[in-house]
N, C-alpha and C positions, 0 to 999 in steps of 0.2 A: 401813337396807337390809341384807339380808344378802347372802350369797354366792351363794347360787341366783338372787334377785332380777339381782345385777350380772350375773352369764353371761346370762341372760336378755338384760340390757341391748345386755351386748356383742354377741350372736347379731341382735339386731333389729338392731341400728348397723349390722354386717356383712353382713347379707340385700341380695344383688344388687336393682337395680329390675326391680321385673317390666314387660312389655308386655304390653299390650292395652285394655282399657275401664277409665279413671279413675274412673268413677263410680260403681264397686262394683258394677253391672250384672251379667250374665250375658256372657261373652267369645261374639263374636259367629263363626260356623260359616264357615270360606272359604268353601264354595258358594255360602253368599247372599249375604256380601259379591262375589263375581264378580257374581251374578245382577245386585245392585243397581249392581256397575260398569257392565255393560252398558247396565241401563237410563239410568245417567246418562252416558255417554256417547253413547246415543243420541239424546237430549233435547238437549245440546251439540252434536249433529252437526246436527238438525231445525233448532235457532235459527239455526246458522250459515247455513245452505241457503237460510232465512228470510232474515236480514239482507242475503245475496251477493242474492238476487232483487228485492229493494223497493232495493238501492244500484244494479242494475241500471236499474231503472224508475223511478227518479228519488224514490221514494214516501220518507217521512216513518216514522222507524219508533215507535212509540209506547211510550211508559215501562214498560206494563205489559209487552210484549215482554223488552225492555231486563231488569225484575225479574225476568223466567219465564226468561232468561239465566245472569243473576247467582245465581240462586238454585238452578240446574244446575250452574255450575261451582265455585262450595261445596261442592257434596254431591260433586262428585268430588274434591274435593283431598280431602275427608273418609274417605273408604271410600278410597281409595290410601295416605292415612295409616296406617290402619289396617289395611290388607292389607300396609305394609311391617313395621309394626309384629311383626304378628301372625308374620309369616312370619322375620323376627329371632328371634323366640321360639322359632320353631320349630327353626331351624337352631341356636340354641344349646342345643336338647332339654328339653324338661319335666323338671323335677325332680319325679320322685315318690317316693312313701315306699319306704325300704328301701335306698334306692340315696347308701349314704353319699359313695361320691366325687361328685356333683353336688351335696354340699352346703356351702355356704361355713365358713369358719374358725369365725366366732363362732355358726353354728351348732352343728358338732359339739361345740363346749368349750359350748353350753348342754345337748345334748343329754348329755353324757358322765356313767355312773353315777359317775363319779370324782368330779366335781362336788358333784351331788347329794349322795355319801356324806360330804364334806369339809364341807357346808353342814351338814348334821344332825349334825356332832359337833362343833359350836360353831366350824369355820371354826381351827381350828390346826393349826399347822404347816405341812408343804408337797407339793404332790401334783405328782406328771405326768400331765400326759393326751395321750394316743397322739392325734394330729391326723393322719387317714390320707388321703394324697394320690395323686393318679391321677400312674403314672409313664410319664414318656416314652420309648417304645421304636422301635425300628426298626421296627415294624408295620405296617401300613396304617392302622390306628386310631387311629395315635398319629403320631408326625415323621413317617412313613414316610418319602418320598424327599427330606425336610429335612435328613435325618441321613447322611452322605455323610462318606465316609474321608478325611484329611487326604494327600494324594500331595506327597511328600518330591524335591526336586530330585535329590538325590545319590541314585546305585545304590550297593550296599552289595557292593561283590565278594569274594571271598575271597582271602586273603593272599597275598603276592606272596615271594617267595625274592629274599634281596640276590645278585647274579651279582660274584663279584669274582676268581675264579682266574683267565681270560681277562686282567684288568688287570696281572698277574703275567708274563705271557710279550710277546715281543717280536713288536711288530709288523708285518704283510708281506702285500704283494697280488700276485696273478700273474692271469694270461688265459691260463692252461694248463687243461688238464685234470686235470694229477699235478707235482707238484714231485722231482726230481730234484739230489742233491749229492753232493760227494765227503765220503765217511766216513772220518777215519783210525782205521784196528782193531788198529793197532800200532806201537810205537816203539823201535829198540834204538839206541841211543846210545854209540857209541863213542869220542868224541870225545877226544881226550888230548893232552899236550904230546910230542912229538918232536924227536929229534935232526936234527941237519943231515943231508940226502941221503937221509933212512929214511924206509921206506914208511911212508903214512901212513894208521891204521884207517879202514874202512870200517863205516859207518853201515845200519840199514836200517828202511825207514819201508814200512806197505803202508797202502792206500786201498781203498777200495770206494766202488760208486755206492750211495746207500741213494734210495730212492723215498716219496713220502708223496701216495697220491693225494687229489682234492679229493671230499670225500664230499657228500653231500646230506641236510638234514634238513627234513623239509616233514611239513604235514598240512594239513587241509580241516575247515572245516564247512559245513551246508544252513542255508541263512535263505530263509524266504520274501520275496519284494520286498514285500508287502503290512507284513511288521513293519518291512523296513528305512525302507521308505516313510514308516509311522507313528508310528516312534520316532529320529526325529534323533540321537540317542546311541548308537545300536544298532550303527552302524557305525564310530564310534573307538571303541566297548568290544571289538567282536569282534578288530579290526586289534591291540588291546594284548592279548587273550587270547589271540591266536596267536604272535603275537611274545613274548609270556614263557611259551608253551610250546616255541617253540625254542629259546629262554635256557637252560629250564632241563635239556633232554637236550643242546644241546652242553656245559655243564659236566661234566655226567658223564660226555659225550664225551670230553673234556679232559684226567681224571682216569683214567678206568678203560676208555676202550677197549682191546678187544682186537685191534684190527686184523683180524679175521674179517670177511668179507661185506661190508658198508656200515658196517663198525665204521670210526671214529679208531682209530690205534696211540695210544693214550696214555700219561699222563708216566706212574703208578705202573708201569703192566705192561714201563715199558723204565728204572723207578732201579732203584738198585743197593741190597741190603739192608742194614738197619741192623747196624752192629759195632761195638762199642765199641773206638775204637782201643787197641791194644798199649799200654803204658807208663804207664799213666794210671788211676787208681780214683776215682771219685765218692764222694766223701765221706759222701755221704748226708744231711748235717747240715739238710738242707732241709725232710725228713720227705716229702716230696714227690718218687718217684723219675722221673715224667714231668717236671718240669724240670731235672734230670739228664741224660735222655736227649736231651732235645731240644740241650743241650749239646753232647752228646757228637756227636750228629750234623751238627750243625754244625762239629765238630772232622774230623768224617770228610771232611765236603764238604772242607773248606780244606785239610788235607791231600793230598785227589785235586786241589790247583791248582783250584779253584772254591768260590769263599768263599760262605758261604750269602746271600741275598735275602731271604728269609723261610721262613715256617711254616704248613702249612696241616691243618688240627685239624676234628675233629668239635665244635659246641659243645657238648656235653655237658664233652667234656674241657679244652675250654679252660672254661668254670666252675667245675670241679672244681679246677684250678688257679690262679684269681683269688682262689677260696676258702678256700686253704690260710693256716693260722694258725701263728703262734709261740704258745708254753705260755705264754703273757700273753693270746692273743685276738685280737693284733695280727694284719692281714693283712701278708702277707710279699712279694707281687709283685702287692697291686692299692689304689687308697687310692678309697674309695666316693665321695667327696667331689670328686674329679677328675674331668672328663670328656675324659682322654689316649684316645688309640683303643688297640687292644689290639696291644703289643707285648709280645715275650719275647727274652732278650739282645741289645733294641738291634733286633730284626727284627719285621717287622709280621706279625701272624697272621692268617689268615684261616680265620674260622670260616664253616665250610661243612656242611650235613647230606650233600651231595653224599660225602664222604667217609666210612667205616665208624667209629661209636664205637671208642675204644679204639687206631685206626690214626693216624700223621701222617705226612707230607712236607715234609722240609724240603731247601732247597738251591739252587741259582743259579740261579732261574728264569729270567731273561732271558740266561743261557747257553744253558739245557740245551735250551729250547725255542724255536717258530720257529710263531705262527700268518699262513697264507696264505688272506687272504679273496676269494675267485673270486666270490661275489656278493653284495654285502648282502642285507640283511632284504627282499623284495620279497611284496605281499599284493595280491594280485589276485580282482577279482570277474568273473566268467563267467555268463551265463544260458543257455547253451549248451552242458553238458556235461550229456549223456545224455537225463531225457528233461525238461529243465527248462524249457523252453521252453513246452511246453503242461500244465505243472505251475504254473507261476509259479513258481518256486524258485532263488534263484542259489547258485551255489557260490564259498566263499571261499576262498581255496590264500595259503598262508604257506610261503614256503621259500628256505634260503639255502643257499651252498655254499663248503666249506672245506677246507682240508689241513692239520694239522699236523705237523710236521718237528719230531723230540727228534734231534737233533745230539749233544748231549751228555747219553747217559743217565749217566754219573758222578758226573754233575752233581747229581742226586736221591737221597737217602734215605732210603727207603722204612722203617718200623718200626710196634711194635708196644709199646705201654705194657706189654700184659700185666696189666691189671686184670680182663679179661672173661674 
């Protein structure tokens, strides 16, 4: 047997069974199998009419009847046979010539010139044959609506900012409007030893009221009730993206107001500038002059009688200084291998983008500062502001209200690395 023979083989082995007439016949036309349904149904329906009339009248039904019965309800199991048959066939579609995807496996591998050409040159070596298959697509022709997106539990949101300056200052609640304290703005000190009976110096201290009103930071957005309605998650994803957008402007509040308008007075705009105190030179031997500084300004705070608390950094810069190597390779203030959180002399740092690259502050945070919360985080929904009512639309409002009080701006040292 050779090579052509066997594909041959395989192609016959693998040919689907066809439906219709076994007997090699001519496949018979649906219209006249219907035709011949009817008539043999009518023929069944006639004997029955027959039988029900002679069971009525008591009569005797006779054999030949009985066979003119039997010999109806054969001929229709037979022509429904063959009208399911046929109609199988039809719904799985004629295979006609040309149309390779309705043709089976071992067909296309007998029909394939590859074959053929492998059989006439004595069958060596070794061939591919491209076996070409009908693909399944999203079509109508094809899965159509079988084919259906996998929908994933988790929504996918975008990045959230760590809030940690606020954890740095001292805590405080009021039911004011504005917070009000006395401020000392001066100190002369003359205190001395004296003799018996002599006058004794006179000291002098001034005060002021300093004021920190409670400011308010709110926004809104429009949901329709028909999504809130239809998406059960829709409402703690909105209530957490509103409340980490007031997170993330009171920090900055925090940092960099200006006390103008519905501004916070914030801590940078009321420390004191960086200066390397008198007496004292940085050695340098670090190679690294932002850890230097931040030294030194630590040295300024405790000198002004307020020991530093921490250090708060862009991260750009505090990277740049985890980074830094000795002429070995070795890091110098960070070991990869540990998971310490980020400290510098002994003080926690708090890396914030909230702050300008290239700027720091360090200094006695729970001295210098005072936050006063007048109202938590409060998220409220309304279907009644403007014209939402006969919109269907509700409105969401996110808004809290606060005061900061910098008591001790001395307390802060404001600088500048000087790299940018």
């Amino acid at each position: 047997m050779n090579m052509l023979t066997s594909a041959a083989a395989i192609a016959a082995a693998s040919t689907p069974l066809e439906f219709g007439r076994k007997d090699g016949g001519a496949e018979p036309d649906i219209k006249a199998l219907q035709t011949q349904l009817e008539g043999a149904l009518n023929t069944v329906k006639a004997a029955a009419e027959e039988f029900r009339a002679k069971a009525a009248s008591g009569e005797q039904i006779s054999n030949s009847a009985k066979e003119k019965a039997d010999e109806a309800l054969t001929k229709l199991t037979e022509i429904r046979g063959e009208i399911t048959e046929l109609s199988q066939k039809l719904a799985q579609g004629r295979r006609g010539e040309g149309d390779p995807a309705l043709k089976s496996m071992g067909e296309q591998v007998g029909a394939s010139e590859a074959v053929k050409s492998f059989a006439e040159n004595g069958a060596r070596g070794t061939i591919r044959i491209p076996i070409e298959q009908k693909a399944i697509t999203s079509a109508s022709v094809s899965a159509g609506a079988l084919s259906r997106p996998e929908r994933l539990a988790e929504i996918v949101s975008l990045p959230m900012r760590r809030m940690r300056v606020r954890d740095l200052l001292m805590p405080g609640r009021t039911n004011s409007a504005s917070i009000e304290y006395p401020k000392q703005t001066s100190r002369v000190n003359n205190a001395a030893p004296v003799a018996e009976q002599a006058e004794k110096p006179a000291s002098s201290y001034t005060w002021t009221v300093a004021t920190a009103n409670v400011r308010t930071i709110a926004h809104w957005v429009p949901v329709s009730r028909q999504a809130m309605d239809d998406t059960p998650q829709l409402e703690s994803l909105i209530d957490g993206e509103l409340r980490y957008g007031l997170d993330i402007v009171e920090e900055a509040q925090l940092l960099l107001g200006d006390g103008t308008g519905q501004n916070l007075y914030g801590l940078i705009p009321q420390a004191v500038a960086f200066a390397a105190p008198a007496g004292i030179t940085a050695p340098g031997a670090t190679g690294n002059g932002s850890v230097d500084m931040l030294r030194l300004a630590m040295l300024q705070a405790e000198l002004a009688e307020y020991p530093a608390t921490g250090h708060v950094l862009n991260p750009i810069d505090w990277a740049i200084i985890e980074l830094s190597k000795d002429t070995q390779g070795g890091y110098l203030f960070a070991n990869p291998q540990q998971l310490a959180g980020p400290t510098m002399w002994g003080l926690p740092v708090v890396p914030t983008q909230a702050i300008a690259q290239d700027k720091f502050l360090t200094g006695a945070f729970n001295m210098a500062a005072q936050i006063f919360d007048r109202m938590d985080t409060e998220v409220l929904i309304s279907s009644e502001d403007r014209d939402n009512f006969i919109t269907n639309m509700l409105t969401v409002r996110a808004e809290r209200r606060l005061a900061l009080a910098v008591k001790r701006g001395a307390a802060l040292v404001y600088g500048d690395f000087g790299r940018v």
